[in-house]
C-alpha positions as CSV (number, residue, x, y, z in Angstrom):
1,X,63.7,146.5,258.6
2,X,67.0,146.9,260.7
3,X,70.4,147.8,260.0
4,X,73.3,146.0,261.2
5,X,77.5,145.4,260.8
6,X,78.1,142.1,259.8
7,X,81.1,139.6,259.2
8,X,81.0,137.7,256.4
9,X,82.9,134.2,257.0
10,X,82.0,131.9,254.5
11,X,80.1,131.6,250.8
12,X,76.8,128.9,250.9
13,X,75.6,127.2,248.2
14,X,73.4,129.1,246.0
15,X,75.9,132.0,245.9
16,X,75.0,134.1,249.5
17,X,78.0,135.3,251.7
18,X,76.8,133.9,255.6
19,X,77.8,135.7,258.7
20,X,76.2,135.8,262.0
21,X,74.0,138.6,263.3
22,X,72.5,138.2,267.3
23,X,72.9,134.5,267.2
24,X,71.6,133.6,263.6
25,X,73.1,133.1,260.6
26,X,72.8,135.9,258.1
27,X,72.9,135.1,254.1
28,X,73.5,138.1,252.5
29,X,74.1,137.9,248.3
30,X,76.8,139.5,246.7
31,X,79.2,139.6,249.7
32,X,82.8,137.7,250.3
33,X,84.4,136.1,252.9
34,X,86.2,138.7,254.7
35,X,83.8,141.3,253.6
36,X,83.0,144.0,256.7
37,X,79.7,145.5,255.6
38,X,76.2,147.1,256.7
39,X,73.3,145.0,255.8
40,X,69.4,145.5,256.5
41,X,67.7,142.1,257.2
42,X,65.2,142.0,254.7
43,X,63.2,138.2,256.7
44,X,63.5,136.8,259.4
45,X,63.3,133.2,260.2
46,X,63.3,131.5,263.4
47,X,66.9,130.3,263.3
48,X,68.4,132.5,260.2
49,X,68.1,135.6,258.7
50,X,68.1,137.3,255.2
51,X,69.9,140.1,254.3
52,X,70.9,142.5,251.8
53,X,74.0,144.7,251.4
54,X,73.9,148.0,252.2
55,X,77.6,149.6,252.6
56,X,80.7,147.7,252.2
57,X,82.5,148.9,254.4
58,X,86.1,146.9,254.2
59,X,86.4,145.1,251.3
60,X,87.4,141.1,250.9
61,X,91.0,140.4,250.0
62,X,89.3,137.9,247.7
63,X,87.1,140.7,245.8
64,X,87.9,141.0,242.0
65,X,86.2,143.2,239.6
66,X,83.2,141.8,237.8
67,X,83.4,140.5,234.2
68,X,79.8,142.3,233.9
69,X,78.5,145.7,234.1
70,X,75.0,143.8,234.9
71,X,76.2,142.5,238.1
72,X,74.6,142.6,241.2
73,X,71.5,143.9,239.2
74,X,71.0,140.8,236.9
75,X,69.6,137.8,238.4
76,X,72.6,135.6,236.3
77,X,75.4,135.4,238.3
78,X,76.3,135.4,241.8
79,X,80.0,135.0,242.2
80,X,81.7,137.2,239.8
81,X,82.8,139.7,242.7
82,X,85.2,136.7,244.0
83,X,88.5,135.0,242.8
84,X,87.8,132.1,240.3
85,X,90.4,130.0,242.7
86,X,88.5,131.3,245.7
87,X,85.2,129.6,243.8
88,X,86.5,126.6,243.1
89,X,88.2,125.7,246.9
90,X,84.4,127.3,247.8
91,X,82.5,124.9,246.4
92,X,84.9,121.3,247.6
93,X,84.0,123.0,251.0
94,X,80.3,123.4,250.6
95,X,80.5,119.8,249.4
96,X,82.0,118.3,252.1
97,X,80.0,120.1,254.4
98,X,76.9,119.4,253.0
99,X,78.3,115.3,252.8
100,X,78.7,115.6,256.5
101,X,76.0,117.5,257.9
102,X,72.9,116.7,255.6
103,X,74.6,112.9,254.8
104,X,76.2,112.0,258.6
105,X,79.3,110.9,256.3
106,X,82.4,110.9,258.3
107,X,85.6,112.0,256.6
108,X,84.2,111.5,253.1
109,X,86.7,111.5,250.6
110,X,86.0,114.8,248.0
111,X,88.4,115.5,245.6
112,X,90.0,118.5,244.4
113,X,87.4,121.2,242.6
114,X,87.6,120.3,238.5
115,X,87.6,123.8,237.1
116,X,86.1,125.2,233.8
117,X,89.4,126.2,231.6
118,X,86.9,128.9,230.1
119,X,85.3,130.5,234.0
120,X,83.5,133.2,231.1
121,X,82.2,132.5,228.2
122,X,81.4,129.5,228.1
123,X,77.3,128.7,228.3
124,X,76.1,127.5,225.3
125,X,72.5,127.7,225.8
126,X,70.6,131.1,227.0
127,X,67.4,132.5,227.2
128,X,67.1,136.2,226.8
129,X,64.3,138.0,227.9
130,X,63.0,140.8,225.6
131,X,61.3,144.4,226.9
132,X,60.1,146.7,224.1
133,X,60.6,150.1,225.8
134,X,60.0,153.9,224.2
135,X,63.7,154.2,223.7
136,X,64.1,150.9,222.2
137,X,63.7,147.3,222.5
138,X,65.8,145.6,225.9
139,X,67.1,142.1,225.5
140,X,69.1,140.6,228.7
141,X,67.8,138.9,231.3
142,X,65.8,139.5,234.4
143,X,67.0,142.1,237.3
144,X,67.4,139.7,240.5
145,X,63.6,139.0,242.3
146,X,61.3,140.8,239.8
147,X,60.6,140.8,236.2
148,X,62.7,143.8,234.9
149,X,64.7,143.2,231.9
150,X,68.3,144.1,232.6
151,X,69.7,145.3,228.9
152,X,72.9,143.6,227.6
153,X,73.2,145.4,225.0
154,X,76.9,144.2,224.3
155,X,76.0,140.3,225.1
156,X,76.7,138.4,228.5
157,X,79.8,137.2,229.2
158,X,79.2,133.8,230.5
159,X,77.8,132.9,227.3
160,X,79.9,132.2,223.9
161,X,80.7,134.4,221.2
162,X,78.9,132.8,218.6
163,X,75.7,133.2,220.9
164,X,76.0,137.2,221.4
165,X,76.7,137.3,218.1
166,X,73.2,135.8,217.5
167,X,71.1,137.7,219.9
168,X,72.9,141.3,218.4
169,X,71.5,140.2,214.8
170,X,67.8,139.1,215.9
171,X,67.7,142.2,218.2
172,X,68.5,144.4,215.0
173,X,65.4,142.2,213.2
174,X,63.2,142.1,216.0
175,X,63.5,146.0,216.5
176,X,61.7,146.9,213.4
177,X,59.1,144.2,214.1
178,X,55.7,146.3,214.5
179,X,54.0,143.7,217.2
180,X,57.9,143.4,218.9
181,X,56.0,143.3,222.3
182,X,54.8,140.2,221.8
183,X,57.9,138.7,221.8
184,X,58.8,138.0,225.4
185,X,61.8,136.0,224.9
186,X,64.9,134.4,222.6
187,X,66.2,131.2,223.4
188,X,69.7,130.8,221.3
189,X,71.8,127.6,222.0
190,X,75.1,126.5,220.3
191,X,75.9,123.4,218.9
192,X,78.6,122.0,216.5
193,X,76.6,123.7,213.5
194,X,76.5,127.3,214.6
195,X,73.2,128.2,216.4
196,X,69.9,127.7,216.8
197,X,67.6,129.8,217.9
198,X,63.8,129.7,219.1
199,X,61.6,133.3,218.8
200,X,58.7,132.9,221.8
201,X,56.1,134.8,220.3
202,X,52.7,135.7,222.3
203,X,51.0,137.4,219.4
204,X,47.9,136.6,217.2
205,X,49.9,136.0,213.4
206,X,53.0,133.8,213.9
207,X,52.9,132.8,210.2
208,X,53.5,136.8,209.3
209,X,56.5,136.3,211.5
210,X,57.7,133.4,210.3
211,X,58.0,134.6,207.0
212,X,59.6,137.6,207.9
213,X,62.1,136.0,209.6
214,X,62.1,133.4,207.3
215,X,63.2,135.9,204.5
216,X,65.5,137.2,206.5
217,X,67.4,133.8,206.4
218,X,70.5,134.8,203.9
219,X,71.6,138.1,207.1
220,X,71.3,135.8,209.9
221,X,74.1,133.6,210.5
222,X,71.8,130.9,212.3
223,X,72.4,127.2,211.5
224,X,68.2,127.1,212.9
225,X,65.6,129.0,213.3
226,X,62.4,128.5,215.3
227,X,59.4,129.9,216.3
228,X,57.4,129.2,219.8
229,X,53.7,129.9,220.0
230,X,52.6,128.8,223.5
231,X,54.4,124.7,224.2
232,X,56.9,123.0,223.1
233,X,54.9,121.3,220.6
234,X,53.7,124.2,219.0
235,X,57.5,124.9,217.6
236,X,57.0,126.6,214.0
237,X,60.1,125.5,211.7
238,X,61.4,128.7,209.8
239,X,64.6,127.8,208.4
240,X,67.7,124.8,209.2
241,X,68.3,121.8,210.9
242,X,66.4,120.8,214.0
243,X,68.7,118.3,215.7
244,X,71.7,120.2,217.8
245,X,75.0,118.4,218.1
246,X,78.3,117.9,220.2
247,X,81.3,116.4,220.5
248,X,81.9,113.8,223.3
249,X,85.0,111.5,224.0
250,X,84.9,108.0,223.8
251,X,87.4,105.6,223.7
252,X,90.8,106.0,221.9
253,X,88.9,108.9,219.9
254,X,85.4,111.0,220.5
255,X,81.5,110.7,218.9
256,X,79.2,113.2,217.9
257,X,75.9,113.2,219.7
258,X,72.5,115.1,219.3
259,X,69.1,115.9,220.4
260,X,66.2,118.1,219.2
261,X,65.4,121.5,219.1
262,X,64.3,122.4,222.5
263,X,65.8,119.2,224.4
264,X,68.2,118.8,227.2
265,X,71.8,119.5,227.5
266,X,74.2,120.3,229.4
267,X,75.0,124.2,229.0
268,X,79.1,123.7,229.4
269,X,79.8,121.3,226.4
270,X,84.1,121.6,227.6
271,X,82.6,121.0,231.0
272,X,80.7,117.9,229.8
273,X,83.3,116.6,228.3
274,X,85.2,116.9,231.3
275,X,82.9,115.1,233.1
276,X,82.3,112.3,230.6
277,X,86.3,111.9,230.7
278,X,86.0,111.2,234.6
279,X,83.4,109.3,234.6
280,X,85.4,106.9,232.1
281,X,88.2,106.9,234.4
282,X,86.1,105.8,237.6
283,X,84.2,103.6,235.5
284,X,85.6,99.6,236.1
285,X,84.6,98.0,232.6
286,X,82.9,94.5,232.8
287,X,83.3,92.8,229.4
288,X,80.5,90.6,230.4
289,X,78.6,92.6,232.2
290,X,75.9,95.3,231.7
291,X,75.7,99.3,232.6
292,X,72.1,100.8,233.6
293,X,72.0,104.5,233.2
294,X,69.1,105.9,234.7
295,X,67.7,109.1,233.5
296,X,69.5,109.1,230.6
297,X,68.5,112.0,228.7
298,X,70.1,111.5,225.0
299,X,72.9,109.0,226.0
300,X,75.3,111.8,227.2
301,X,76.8,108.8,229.5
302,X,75.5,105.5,228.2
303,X,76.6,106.1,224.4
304,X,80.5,106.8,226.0
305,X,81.0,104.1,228.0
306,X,79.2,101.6,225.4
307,X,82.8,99.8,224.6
308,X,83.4,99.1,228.4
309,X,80.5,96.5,228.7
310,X,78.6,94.2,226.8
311,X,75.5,96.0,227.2
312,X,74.1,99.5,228.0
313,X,70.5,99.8,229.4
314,X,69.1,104.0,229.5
315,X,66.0,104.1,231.6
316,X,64.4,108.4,231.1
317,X,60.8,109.6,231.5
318,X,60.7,112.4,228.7
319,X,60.3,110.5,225.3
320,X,62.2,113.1,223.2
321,X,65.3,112.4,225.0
322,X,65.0,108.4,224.0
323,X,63.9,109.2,220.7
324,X,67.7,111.6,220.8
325,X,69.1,108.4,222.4
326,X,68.1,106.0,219.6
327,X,69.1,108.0,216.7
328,X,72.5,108.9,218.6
329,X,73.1,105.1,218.8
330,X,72.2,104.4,215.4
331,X,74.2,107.3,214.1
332,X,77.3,106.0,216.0
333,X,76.6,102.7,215.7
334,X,76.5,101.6,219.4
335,X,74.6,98.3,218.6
336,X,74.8,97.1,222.2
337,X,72.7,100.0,223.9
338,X,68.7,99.7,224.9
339,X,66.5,102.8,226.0
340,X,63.3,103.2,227.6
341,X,60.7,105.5,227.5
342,X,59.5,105.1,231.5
343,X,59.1,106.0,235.1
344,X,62.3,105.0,236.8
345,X,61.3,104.3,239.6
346,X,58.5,102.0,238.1
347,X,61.1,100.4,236.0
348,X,63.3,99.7,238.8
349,X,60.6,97.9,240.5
350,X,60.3,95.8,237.2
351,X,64.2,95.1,236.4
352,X,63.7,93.9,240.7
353,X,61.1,91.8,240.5
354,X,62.4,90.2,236.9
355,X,66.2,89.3,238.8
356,X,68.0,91.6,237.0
357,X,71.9,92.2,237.3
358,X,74.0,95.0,236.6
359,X,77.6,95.8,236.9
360,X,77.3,98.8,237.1
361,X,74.7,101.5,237.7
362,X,75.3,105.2,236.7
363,X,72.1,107.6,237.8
364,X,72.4,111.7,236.7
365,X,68.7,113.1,238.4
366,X,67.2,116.0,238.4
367,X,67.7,118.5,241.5
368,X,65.3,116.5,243.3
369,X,67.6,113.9,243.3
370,X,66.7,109.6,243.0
371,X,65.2,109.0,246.9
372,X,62.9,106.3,245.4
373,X,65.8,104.8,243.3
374,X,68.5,104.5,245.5
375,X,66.4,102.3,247.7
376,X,66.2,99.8,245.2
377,X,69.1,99.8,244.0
378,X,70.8,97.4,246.0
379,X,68.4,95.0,244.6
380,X,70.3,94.7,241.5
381,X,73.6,94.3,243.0
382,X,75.5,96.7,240.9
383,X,79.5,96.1,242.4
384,X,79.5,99.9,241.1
385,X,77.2,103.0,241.5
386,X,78.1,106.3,239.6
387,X,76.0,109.2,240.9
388,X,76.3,112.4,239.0
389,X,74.4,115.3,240.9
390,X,73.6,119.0,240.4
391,X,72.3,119.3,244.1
392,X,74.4,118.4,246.9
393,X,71.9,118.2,249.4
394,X,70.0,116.0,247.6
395,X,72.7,114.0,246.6
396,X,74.2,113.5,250.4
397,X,70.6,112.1,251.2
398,X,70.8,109.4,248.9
399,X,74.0,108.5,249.6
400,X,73.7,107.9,252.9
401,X,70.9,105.6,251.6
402,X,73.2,103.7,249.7
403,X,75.9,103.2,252.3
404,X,73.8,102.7,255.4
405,X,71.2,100.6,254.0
406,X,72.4,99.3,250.8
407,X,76.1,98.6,251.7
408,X,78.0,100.7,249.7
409,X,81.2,102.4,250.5
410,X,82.1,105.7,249.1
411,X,85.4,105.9,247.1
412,X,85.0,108.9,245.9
413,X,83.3,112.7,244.9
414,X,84.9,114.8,242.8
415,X,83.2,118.6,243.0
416,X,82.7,120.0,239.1
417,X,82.2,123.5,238.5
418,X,79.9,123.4,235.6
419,X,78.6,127.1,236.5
420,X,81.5,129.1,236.8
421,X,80.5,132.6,238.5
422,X,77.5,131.2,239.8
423,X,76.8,129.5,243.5
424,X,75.8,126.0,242.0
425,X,77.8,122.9,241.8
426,X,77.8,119.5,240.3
427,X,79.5,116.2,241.5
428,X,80.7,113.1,240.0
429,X,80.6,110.5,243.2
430,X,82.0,106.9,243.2
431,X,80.6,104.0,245.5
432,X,81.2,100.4,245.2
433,X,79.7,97.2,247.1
434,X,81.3,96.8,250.6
C-alpha cells in the first residue's frame, strides 16, 4: 500500500485522527489534531480511506505522554496520546455533529462534556486475557486487530487498584497451575465488597481447579470467586458471595443496588452516579403519574427516581437483570416499582393496545439503539422522554423519530465521558411533548 503526508484535523468517534488525502477522508488511529505525519493507507473505500501511522513527523500541541507503556500496541485505549480537556471538548463536537448530520437536527442544544474526576483508574470491571508462554505466563489484553496478549505485568491503568491488585495475586496462582494454558481468560470486577473474580477455564477437570483455588481462599483477597467452563450457566461457585453491589444516589441520601455474578453494569460506578444525579435533575416528578424505563437492566434508573412518581414500570429482555431488579427493590424497599421479563418492543405494542399512560419514559439501549420503540412511543403520550445512549449515531436516528414524527422537542443532551482515554461516548438527552 502507498505512503502519503497527511494533516490530521479532527478526532471521530471510535478514537481515529481524520485528515484528508486526494479527496477522501483518511482515519488514521493513534494520531491528534494538528498531528503532521506519514501514513500508508492500509483500505480503501470508495469515499474514505484507512490508514495507519508511519512517521510523526510534527507533533500535536495537544499530545501528552501516555499513562501506559501498552499504548498504541494494546487494543484498550485510543486517546491516551491527547489532553484529557482536548477529549472531553472532542467528544460535545462529535456529538453535535453526529445530531446534525446523521439526525438533520438544527442547532441542537448539547451541553458542556461531564468529565470523569478519575480520567485513569477508574474501570471497575475487566477481562484479562491470559497467554502461557516459555518465559512465563502473559496476562493483559489483546494487541490491537489480532489475538496477541499484550503483558501488563504491573496492571492497567484505566482500571482500579483493587482490580490490579487481584489479577497480580491469581497470576502468581495461575502460574504454577500445570494445565495454565487452558485458562484463556480472567474476568475481575469490583463492587462495594472487594472483588470478584471469574477463572474461564477450557480444560477437561474444573473440579481439580476449583479446589485448588478453592484452598487457596485464605491468600487471595477476593470477596468471590468463580469458575467458567464454557456459558454463563456453567459458573462453578469456589468461594464468596455471588451478588456484586454499588452505591447509587437517591433522594436526600443514596441506595445500594446489586446484580449477579456475571450481569450488567456500568464499568464507571463515579460515572454512574454521575449520570443517575442528572438524570434526577432533568427528571419532572409526577406525584400521580407513572415512569416506564425500558431496558432496565437491574433498576440502575427506575430504583432512583422511585420517590418522584407513584409508580415505576422496568420493561428488559435478559431475565437475570429482572430477577437483580426485584431483589434490589425488595432490598430497598421500593414497593411502588414493577419489572418485566420481555421483548420491548412486544411489550410496547401491549402497554399501546391496553391505553396505557406514562409520564414519563426513560429508555437506556443497547448500541443498536430503540428504532422499533421510539416509534411507538408517542403512543403512550409520555410529556417526558429520557434517552440515555452509548452510540450517537444510533441515538440521533431515533431522535429524529421522536421529534419529526412523534412531536417531541429536544431540550436537551448532555455528552458523558464514561470511557475516559477511549473514543466512545455516552449521552443523557432530554425531550418533552411539543
Amino acid at each position: 500500500m502507498k505512503h502519503a503526508e497527511l494533516t490530521i484535523d479532527r478526532l471521530a468517534f471510535g478514537g481515529s485522527g481524520v485528515g484528508r488525502l486526494e479527496g477522501k477522508v483518511c482515519f488514521v488511529p493513534f494520531s491528534a489534531p494538528g498531528d503532521r505525519l506519514t501514513v500508508q493507507v492500509t483500505k480503501e473505500h470508495r469515499s474514505w480511506l484507512e490508514g495507519e501511522l508511519v512517521e510523526l513527523l510534527e507533533p500535536s500541541s495537544l499530545r501528552v505522554h501516555p499513562g501506559c507503556p501498552a499504548f498504541g500496541q494494546c487494543g484498550g485505549c485510543e486517546w491516551q496520546h491527547i489532553d484529557y480537556t482536548v477529549q472531553a471538548e472532542t467528544k460535545r463536537l462529535i456529538l453535535l455533529e453526529t445530531l446534525q448530520r446523521v439526525g438533520r437536527l438544527i442547532d441542537p442544544p448539547v451541553g458542556p462534556t461531564m468529565t470523569a474526576p478519575d480520567p485513569y483508574g477508574y474501570r471497575a470491571r475487566a477481562q484479562f486475557k491470559l497467554h502461557r508462554a516459555p518465559d512465563g505466563l502473559k496476562a493483559g489484553f489483546y494487541r490491537r486487530g489480532s489475538r496477541f496478549v499484550i503483558d501488563l505485568p504491573q496492571g492497567c491503568p484505566v482500571v482500579t487498584d483493587a482490580i490490579n491488585g487481584a489479577l497480580a495475586q491469581l497470576r502468581l496462582l495461575l502460574e504454577e497451575l500445570p494445565d495454565a494454558d487452558r485458562v484463556p481468560q480472567i474476568s475481575i470486577e469490583q463492587g462495594e465488597q472487594g472483588c470478584h473474580a471469574i477463572v474461564h477455564y477450557i480444560g477437561n477437570d474444573p473440579q481439580r481447579l476449583v479446589a485448588l483455588l478453592a484452598s487457596h481462599e485464605a491468600s487471595l483477597a477476593l470477596a468471590g470467586l468463580f469458575l467458567q467452563s464454557g456459558r454463563k450457566d456453567t459458573l462453578l461457585p469456589v468461594f464468596g458471595d455471588q451478588r456484586i453491589s454499588y452505591r447509587v444516589p437517591a433522594g436526600e441520601g443514596e441506595m445500594t443496588l446489586g446484580y449477579g455474578i456475571g450481569g450488567f453494569s456500568q464499568v464507571n460506578r463515579q460515572q454512574n452516579r454521575a449520570m443517575i444525579e442528572r438524570v434526577r435533575q432533568l427528571v419532572r416528578p409526577v406525584a400521580d403519574g407513572r415512569l416506564l424505563d425500558l431496558y432496565c437492566g437491574n433498576g440502575n434508573f427506575s430504583l432512583p427516581l422511585a420517590d418522584l412518581f407513584a409508580q415505576v414500570v422496568g420493561i428488559e429482555g435478559y431475565q437475570p437483570s429482572i430477577a437483580s431488579a426485584v431483589d434490589n427493590s425488595r432490598q430497598v424497599r421500593v414497593n411502588n416499582s414493577t419489572f418485566r421479563c420481555a421483548d420491548v418492543g412486544a411489550e410496547l405494542q401491549q402497554l399501546v393496545a391496553r391505553n396505557e399512560r406514562f409520564a414519563t419514559v426513560l429508555l437506556d439501549p443497547p448500541r443498536s439503539g430503540a428504532l422499533e420503540a421510539v416509534k411507538l412511543l408517542p403512543q403512550l403520550k409520555p410529556q417526558q422522554v429520557v434517552y440515555v445512549s452509548c452510540d450517537p449515531g444510533t441515538l440521533a436516528r431515533d431522535l429524529a423519530i421522536l421529534i419529526n414524527q412523534g412531536g417531541y422537542r429536544l431540550e436537551i443532551a448532555l455528552p458523558l465521558d464514561m470511557f475516559p482515554q477511549t473514543g466512545h461516548l455516552e449521552t443523557i438527552a432530554s425531550l418533552t411533548h411539543s
